[in-house]
C-alpha positions in Angstrom: -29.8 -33.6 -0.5 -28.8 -36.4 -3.4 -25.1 -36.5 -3.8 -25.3 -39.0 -6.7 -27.4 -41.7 -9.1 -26.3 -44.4 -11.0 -27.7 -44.7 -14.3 -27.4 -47.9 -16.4 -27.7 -47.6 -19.8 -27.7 -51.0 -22.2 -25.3 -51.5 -24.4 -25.8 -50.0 -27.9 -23.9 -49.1 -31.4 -23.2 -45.6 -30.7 -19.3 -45.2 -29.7 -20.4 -42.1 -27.3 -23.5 -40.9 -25.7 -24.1 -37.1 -24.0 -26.1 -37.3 -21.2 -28.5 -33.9 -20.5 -28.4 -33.0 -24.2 -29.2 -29.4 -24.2 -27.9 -28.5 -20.4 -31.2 -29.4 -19.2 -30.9 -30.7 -15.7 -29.6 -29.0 -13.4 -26.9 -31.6 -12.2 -23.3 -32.9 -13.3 -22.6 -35.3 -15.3 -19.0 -37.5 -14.1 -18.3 -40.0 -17.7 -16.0 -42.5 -17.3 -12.4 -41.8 -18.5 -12.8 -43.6 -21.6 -16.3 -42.1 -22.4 -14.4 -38.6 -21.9 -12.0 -39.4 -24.0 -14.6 -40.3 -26.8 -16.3 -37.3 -26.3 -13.7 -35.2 -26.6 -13.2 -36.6 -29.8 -16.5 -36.4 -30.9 -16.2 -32.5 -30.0 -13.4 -31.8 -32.3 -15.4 -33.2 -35.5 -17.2 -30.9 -37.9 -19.2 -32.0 -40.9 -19.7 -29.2 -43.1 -18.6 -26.2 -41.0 -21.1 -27.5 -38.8 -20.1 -29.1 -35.2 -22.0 -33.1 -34.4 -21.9 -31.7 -30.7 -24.1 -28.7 -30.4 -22.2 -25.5 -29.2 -24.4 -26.0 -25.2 -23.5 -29.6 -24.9 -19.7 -28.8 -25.2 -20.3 -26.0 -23.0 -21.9 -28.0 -20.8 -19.2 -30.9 -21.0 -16.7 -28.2 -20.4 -18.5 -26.9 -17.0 -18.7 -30.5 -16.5 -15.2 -31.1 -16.6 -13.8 -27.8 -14.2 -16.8 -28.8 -11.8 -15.4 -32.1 -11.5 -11.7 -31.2 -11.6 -12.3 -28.5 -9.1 -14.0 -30.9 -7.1 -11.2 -33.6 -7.3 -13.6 -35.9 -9.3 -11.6 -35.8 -12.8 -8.1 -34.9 -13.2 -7.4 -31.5 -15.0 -6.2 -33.2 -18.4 -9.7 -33.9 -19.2 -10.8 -30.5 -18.9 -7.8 -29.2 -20.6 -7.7 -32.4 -23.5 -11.7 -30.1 -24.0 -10.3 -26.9 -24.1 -8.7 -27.5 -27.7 -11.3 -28.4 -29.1 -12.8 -25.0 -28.2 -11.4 -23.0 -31.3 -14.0 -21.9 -33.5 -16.6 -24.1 -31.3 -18.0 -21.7 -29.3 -19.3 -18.5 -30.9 -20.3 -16.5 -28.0 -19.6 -16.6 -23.9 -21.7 -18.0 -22.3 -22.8 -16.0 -19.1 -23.3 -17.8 -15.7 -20.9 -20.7 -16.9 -19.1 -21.8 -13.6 -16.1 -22.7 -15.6 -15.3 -19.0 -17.1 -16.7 -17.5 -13.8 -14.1 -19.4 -11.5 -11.6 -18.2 -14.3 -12.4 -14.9 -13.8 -12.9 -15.1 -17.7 -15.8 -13.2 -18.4 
């Protein structure tokens, strides 16, 4: 079984990037602290009533994140730094999300 890849990605413009856009892959993705940090800002903006993350890629970054905590891969203040920017974000549940299911929030 593959435990892990390293992907290397050359440097660009763009202060953040979100990698499987659209929850995709089936894998995880493990950002570097900094990169988490960027993309929980990037979460929190709306241009118009209307989010630059798309409602799946924060719901993916957020399964991301409890994965990874759970895991002992990211500490919990990543996850948690996510979780308010969730207000208004997500408009429905999403079902099968190992996050809310290990929650028992569904």
């Amino acid at each position: 079984m593959l435990k892990s890849v390293v992907c290397c990605i050359e440097q660009s413009d763009a202060d953040w990037l979100k990698l499987n856009a659209g929850q995709t892959g089936l894998y995880r993705v493990h950002y570097p602290d900094e990169l988490w940090d960027r993309l929980t800002r990037v979460a929190a903006r709306v241009i118009d009533d209307v989010p630059i993350l798309p409602e799946v890629d924060f719901a993916g970054l957020l399964d991301d994140a409890w994965a990874l905590n759970d895991a002992g891969g990211v500490p919990v203040h990543i996850f948690l730094n996510l979780t308010r920017c969730a207000t208004g974000l997500l408009n429905a549940h999403i079902p099968g999300c190992s996050s809310a299911s290990s929650m028992k929030c569904q």
